[in-house]
C-alpha positions as CSV (number, residue, x, y, z in Angstrom):
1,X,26.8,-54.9,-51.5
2,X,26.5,-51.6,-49.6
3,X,23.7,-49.3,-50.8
4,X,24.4,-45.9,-51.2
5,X,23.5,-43.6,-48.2
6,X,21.4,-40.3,-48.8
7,X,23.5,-37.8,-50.9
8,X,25.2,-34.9,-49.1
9,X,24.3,-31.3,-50.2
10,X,27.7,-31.4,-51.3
11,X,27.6,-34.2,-53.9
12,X,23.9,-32.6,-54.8
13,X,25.5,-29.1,-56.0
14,X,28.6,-31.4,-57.6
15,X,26.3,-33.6,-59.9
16,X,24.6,-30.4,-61.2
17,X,28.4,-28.5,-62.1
18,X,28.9,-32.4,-63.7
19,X,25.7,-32.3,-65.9
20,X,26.9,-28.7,-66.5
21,X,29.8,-30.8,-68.3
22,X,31.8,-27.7,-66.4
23,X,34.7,-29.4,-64.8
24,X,36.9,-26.0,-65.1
25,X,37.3,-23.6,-62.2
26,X,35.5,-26.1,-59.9
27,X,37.0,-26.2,-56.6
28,X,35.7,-28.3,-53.2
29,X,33.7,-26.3,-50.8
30,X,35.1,-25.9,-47.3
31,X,34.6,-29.3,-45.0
32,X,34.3,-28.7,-41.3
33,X,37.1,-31.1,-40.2
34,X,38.0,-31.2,-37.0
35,X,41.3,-32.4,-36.1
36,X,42.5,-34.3,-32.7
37,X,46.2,-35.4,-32.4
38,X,47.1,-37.4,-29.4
39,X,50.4,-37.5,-27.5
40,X,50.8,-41.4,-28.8
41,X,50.7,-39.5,-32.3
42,X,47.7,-40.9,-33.4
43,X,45.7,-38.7,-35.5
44,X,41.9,-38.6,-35.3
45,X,39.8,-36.7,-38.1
46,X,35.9,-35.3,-37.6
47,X,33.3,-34.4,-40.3
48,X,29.8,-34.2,-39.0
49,X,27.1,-34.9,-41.5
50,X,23.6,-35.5,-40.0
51,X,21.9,-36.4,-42.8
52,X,21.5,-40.1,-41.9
53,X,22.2,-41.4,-38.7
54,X,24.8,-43.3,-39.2
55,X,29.0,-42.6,-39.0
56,X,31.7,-44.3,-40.8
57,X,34.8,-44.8,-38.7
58,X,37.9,-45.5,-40.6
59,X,41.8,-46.6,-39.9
60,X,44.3,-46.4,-42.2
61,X,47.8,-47.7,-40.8
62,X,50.7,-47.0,-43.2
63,X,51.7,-50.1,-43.8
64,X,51.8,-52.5,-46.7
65,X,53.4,-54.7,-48.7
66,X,56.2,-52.3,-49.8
67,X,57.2,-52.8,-45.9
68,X,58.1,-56.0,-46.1
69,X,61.1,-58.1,-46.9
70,X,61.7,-61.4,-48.3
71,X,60.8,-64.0,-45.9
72,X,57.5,-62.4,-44.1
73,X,56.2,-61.1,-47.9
74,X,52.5,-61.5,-47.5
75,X,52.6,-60.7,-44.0
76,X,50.6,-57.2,-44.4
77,X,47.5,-59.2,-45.4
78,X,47.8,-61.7,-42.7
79,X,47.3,-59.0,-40.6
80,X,44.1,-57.4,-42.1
81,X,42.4,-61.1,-41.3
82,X,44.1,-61.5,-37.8
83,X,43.0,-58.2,-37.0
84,X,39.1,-59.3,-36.8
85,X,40.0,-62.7,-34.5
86,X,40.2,-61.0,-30.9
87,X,41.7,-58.7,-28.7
88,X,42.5,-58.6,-24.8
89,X,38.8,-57.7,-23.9
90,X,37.0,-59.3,-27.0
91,X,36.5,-63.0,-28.4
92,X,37.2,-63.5,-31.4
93,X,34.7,-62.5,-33.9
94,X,33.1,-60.9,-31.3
95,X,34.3,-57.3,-33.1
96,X,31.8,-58.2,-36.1
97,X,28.7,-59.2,-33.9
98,X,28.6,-56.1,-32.2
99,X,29.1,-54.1,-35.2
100,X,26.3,-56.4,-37.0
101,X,24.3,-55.8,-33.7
102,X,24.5,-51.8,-34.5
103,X,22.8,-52.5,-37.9
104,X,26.5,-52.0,-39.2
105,X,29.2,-53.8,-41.2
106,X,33.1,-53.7,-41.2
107,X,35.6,-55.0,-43.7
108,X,39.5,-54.1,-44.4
109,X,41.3,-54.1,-47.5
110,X,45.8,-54.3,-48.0
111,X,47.3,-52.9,-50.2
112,X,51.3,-52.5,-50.9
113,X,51.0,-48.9,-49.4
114,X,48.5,-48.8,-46.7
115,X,46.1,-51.7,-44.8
116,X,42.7,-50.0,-44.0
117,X,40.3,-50.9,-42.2
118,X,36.3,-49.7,-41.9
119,X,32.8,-49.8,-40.3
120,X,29.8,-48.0,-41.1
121,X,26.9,-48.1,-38.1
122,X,23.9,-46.9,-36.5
123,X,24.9,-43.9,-34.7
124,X,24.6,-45.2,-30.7
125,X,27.0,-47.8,-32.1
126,X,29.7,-45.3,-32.0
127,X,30.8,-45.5,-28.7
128,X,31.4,-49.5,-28.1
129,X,33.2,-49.3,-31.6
130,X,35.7,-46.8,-29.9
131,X,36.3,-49.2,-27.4
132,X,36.6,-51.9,-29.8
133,X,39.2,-50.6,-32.1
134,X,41.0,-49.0,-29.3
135,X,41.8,-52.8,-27.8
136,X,42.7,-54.1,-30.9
137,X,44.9,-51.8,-31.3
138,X,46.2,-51.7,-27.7
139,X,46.3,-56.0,-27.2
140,X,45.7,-57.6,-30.8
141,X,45.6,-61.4,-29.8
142,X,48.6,-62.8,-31.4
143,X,49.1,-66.4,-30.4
144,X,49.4,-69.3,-32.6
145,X,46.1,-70.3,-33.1
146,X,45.0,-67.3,-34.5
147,X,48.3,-66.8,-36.9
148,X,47.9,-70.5,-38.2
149,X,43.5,-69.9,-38.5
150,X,44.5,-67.3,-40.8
151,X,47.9,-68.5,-42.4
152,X,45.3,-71.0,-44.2
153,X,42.9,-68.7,-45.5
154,X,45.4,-66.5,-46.9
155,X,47.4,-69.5,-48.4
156,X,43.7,-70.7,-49.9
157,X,43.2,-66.6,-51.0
158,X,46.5,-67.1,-53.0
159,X,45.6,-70.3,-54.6
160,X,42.2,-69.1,-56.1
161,X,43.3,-65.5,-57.0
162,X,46.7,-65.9,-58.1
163,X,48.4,-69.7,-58.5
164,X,45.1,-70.8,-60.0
165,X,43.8,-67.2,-61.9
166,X,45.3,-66.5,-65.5
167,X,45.6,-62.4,-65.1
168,X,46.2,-62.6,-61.2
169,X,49.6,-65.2,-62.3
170,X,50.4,-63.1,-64.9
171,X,50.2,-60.2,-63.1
172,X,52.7,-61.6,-60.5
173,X,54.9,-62.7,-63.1
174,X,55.0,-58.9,-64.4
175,X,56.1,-57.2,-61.5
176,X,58.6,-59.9,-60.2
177,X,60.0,-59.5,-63.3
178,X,59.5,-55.5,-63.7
179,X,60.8,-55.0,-60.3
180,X,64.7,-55.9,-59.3
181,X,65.2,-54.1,-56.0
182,X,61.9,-52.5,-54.7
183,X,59.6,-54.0,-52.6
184,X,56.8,-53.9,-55.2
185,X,58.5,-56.9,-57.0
186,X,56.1,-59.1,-54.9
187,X,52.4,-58.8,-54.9
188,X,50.3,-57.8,-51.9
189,X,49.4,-61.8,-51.6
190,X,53.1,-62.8,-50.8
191,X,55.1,-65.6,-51.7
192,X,53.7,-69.0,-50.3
193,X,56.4,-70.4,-49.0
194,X,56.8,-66.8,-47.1
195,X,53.2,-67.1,-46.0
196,X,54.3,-70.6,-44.7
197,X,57.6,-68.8,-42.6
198,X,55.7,-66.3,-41.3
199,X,56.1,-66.9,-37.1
200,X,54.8,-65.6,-34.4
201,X,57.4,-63.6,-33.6
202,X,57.6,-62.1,-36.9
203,X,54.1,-61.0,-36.0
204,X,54.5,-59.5,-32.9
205,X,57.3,-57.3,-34.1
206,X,55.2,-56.3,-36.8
207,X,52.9,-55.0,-34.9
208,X,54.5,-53.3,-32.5
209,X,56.0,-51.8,-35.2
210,X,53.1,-50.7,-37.3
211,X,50.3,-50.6,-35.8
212,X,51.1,-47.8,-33.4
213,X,49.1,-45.0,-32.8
214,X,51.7,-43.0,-34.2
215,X,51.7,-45.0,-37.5
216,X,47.7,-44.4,-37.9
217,X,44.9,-41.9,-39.1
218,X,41.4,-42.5,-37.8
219,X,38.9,-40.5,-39.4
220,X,35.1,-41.0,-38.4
221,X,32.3,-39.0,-40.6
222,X,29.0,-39.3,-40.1
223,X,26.0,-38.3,-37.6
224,X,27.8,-37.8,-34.2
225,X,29.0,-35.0,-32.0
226,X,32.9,-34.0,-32.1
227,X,33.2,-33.2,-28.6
228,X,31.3,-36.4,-27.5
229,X,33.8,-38.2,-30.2
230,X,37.3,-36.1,-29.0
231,X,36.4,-37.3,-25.6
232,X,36.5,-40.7,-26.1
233,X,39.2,-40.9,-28.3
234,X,41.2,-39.5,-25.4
235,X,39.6,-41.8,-23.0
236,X,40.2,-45.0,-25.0
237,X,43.0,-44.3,-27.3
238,X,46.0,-42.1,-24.8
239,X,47.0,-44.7,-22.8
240,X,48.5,-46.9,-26.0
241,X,52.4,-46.0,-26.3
242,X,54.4,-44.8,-29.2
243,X,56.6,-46.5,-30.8
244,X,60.0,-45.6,-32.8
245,X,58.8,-44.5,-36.3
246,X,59.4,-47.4,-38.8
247,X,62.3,-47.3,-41.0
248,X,61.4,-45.3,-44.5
249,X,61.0,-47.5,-47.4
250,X,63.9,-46.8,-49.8
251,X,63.4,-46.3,-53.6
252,X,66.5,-48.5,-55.0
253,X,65.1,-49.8,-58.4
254,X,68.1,-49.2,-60.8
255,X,67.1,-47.6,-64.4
256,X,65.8,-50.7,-66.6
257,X,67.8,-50.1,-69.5
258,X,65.8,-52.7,-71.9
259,X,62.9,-54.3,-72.2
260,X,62.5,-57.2,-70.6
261,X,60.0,-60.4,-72.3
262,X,58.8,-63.1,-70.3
263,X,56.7,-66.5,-72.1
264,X,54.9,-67.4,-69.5
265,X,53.3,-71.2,-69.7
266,X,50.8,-72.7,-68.1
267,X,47.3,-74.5,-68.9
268,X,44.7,-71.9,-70.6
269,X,42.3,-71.5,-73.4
270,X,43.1,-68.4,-75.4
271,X,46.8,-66.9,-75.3
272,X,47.0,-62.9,-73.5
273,X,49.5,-60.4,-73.1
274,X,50.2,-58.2,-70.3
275,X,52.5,-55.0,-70.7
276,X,54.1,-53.0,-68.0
277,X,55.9,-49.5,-68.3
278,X,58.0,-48.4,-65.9
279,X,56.0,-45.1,-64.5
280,X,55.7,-42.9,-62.1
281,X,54.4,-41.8,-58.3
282,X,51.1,-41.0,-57.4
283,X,52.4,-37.2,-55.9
284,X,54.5,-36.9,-59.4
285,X,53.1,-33.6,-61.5
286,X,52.3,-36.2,-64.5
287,X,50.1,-38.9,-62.9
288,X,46.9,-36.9,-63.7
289,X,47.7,-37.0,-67.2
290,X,48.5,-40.2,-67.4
291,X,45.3,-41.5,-65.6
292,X,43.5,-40.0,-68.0
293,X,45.5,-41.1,-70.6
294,X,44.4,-44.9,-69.4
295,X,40.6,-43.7,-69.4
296,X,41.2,-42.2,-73.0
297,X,42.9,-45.6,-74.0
298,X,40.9,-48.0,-72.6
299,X,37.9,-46.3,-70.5
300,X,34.9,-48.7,-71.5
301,X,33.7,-49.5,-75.1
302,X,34.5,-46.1,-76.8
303,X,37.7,-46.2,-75.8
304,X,40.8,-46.3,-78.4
305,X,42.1,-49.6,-77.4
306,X,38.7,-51.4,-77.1
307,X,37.6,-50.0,-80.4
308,X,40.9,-51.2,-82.3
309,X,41.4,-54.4,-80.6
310,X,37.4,-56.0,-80.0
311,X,34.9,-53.7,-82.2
312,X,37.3,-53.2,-85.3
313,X,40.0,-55.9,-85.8
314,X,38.3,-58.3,-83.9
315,X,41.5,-59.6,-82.4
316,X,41.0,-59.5,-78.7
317,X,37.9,-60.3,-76.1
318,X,39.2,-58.0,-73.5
319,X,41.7,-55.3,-73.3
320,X,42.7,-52.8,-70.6
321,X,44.9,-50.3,-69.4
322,X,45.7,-48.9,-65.9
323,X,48.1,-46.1,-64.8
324,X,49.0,-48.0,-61.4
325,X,50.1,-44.6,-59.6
326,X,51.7,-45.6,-56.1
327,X,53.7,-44.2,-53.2
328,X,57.0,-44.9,-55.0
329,X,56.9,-45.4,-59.1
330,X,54.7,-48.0,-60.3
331,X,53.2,-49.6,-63.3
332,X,51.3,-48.3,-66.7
333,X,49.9,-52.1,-67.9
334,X,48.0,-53.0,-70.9
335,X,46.1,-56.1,-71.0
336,X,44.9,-58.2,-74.1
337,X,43.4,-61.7,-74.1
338,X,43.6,-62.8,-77.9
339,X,40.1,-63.7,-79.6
340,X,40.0,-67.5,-81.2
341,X,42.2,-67.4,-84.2
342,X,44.2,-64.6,-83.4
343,X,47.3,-64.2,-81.8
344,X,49.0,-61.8,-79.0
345,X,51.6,-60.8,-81.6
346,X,48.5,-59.2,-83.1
347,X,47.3,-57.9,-79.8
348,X,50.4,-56.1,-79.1
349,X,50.7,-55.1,-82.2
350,X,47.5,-53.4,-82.1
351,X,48.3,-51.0,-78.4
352,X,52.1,-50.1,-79.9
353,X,50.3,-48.6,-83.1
354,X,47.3,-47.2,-80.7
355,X,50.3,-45.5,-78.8
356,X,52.0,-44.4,-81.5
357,X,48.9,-42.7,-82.9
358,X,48.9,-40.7,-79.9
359,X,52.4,-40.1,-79.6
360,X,52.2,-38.4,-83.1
361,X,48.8,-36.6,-83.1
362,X,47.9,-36.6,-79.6
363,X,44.4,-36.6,-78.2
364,X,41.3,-34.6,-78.6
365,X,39.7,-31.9,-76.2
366,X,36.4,-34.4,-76.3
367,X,38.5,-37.3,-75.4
368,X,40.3,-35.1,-72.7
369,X,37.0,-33.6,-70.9
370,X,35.0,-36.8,-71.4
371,X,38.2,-38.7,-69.2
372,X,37.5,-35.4,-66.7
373,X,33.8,-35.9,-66.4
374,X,34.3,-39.9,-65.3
375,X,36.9,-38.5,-63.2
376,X,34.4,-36.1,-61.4
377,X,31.8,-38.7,-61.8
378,X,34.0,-41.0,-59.4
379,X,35.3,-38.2,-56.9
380,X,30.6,-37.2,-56.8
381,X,30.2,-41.2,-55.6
382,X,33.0,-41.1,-53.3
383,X,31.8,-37.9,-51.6
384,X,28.1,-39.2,-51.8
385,X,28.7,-41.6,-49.1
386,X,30.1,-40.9,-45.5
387,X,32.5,-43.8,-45.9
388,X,33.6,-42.4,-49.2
389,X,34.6,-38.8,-47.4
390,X,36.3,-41.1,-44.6
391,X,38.8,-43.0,-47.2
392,X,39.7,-39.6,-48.8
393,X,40.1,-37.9,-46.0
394,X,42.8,-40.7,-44.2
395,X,44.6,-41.1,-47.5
396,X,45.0,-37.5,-47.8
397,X,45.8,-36.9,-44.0
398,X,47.9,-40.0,-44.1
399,X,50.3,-39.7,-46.8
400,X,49.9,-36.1,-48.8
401,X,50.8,-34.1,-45.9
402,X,47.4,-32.8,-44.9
403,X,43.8,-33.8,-45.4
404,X,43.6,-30.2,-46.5
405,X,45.6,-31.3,-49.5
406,X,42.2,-32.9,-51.1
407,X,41.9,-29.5,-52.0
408,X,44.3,-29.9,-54.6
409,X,43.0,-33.1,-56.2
410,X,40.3,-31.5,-58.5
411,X,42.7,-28.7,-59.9
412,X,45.7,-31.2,-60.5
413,X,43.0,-32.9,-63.3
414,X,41.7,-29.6,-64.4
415,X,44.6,-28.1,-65.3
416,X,45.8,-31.3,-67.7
417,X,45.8,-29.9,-71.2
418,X,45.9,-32.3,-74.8
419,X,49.8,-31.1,-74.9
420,X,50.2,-32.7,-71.5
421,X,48.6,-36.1,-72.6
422,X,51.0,-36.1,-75.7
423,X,54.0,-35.4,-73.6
424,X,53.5,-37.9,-71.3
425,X,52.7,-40.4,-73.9
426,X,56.1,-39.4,-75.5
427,X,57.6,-39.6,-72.3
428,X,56.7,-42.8,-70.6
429,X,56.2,-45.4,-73.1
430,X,59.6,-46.3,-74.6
431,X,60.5,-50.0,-75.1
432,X,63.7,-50.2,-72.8
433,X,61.7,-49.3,-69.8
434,X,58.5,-52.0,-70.9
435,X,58.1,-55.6,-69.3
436,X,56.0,-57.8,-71.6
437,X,54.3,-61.3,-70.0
438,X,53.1,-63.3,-72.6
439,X,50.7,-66.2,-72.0
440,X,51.4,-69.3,-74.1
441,X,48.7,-71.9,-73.7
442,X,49.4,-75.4,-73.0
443,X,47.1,-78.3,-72.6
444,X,46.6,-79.4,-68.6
445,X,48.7,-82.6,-69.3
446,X,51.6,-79.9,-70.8
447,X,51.1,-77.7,-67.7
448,X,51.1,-79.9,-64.5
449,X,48.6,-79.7,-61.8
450,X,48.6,-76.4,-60.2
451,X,49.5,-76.1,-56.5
């Protein structure tokens, strides 16, 4: 795992307003960001920090797994691995061993709104990786070795974190259940027998498509010069063309007028439940509330749910809750795996009365700031670190209309009240609009072999 680099002045004077417990009034100090758009469109981000000497270099391309169709589902991940195996002027793998060779490492991650992709390094290193990512994303090699080398591992990824994985099953079960018409009715994985469609020309298109300069937002932060940077971006990065805009993902999930219930078999030891409510978009006015609503309800071992379900009933080992805020409307899940002896009748039982608890009498203005300190707490770690800055800053740039609109992330928490946690409560969790996967265990006989 990564260790943490040197803390910026800036996360220094932000622990102290945390220990303050002062989240109120806060507000982010100016950052020195330079901005660079080319005539290809792409978009190019600078924060100097010297205080190590190292940068972070960082691509998000908007793309994901909300861009896909049936038939190529799964193909935004295929992508984050073929992207490492080669390019016009470099072998594959040869993108790692120079990045290793500048005392660095890089990794990517997909997700069904964006695929991201990241290297931290020694500062000399900066130049070479220029070159690097600008071939990749001039001449990706896309031939069928390299589609079929990965088509494998991604199939294997799918076996061992969802076909053979209790909550990564059920969770796929929940949303292609949840979901009719949007895109988020598969998971970021794909279908296998999509993953097995996949062709080469599926790929090519794809990238064309998507990974255009004009579809990206590189943001490197770290210890290097922006003129030095600005000039290579135009010397390595302007000559890659534009390409027509993708088409814009349309919303067309019809109102779920019911709840929906799902018994899901398969082998396991201990029965679970896994609850989704219809919710709402990241960029909606109510998504602070109701992330802090999830911390409230099941934020670590003082939280509502874990106290009612596993300290006080006893019913359940685990429980969670997560307020899945995406580009388009999303997810609020619970999850409950029953304790021996107990049942998930019990377990869901035990989160409608939790809810209704706080849909009568609301939460308190502990519960409330202690959810805003963890809040802070995260936002401090994420600014400690040059890659941290360099994630915020392309999500922000990439898909609120402005990096400058990080700005607005601390007020949109500080200004959630108790009233707006019971609203929201009231609001969002009504049983026509939940989706409820229940695991029923079964014996390996019972269940088959899984595939």
């Amino acid at each position: 795992m990564k260790q943490p680099k040197k803390a910026s002045l800036w996360a220094l004077v932000a622990l102290g307003i945390l220990l303050c417990n002062a989240l109120p009034a806060q507000k982010l100090p100016s950052l020195s960001i330079q901005r660079l758009q080319l005539k290809n469109g792409l978009v190019v981000l600078a924060l100097e920090d010297h205080t190590v000497p190292s940068a972070a270099y960082y691509t998000l391309f908007k793309v994901g797994s909300r861009n896909e169709r049936p038939g190529i589902t799964g193909l935004s991940h295929l992508f984050e691995h073929m992207m490492f195996n080669g390019s016009a002027r470099y072998k594959p793998k040869e993108f790692d061993h120079i990045i290793e060779a500048g005392g660095g490492e890089s990794n990517a991650f997909t997700t069904s709104d964006t695929t991201e992709y990241f290297e931290e390094f020694s500062s000399p290193t900066l130049d070479i990786t220029l070159q690097l990512e600008a071939d990749r994303m001039r001449a990706l090699k896309l031939d069928k070795a390299n589609i079929e080398q990965e088509r494998g591992i991604v199939k294997e990824e799918r076996r061992v974190n969802t076909d053979n994985s209790l909550p990564g099953s059920m969770y796929e079960q929940l949303v292609n259940h949840a979901f009719v018409a949007h895109p988020y009715h598969w998971d970021t994985i794909g279908f296998m027998k999509d993953l097995d469609a996949i062709t080469l020309s599926d790929a090519k298109t794809y990238f064309k498509t998507y990974y255009a300069p004009n579809n990206a937002v590189v943001v490197v932060v770290g210890d290097f010069k922006t003129a030095e940077l600005f000039a290579g971006i135009k010397k390595y990065f302007s000559d890659i063309p534009a390409q027509t805009p993708p088409r814009a993902v349309v919303n067309s999930e019809p109102l779920q007028q019911g709840e929906k219930r799902i018994n899901y078999h398969r082998p396991a030891e201990l029965p679970a439940v896994l609850l989704g409510y219809k919710s709402i978009s990241s960029h909606a006015p109510d998504a602070p509330a109701l992330e802090l609503l999830s911390v409230i309800l099941a934020g670590g071992d003082s939280s509502r749910l874990y106290r009612a379900l596993v300290y006080e009933k006893q019913i359940a080992t685990e429980v969670s809750a997560d307020s899945d805020a995406r580009l388009d409307p999303s997810l609020f899940t619970f999850y409950a795996q029953a304790a021996p002896g107990h049942t998930t009748e019990e377990c869901e039982k035990a989160i409608y009365d939790t809810l209704a608890e706080v849909q009568k009498n609301g939460v308190t203005e502990r519960e409330l700031q202690k959810a805003k300190n963890g809040f802070l707490k995260g936002l401090i770690g994420r600014f400690a670190t040059n890659m941290g800055r360099a994630g915020l800053l392309a999500k922000y740039e990439a898909h609120w209309g402005g990096w400058k609109h990080l700005y607005d992330l601390l007020p949109r928490y500080d200004k959630v009240t108790t009233a707006d946690v019971l609203r929201v409560a009231k609001k969002y969790f009504t049983e026509k609009t939940r989706t409820v996967i229940v695991l029923k265990p079964e014996s390996a006989a019972q269940g088959g072999e899984q595939k």
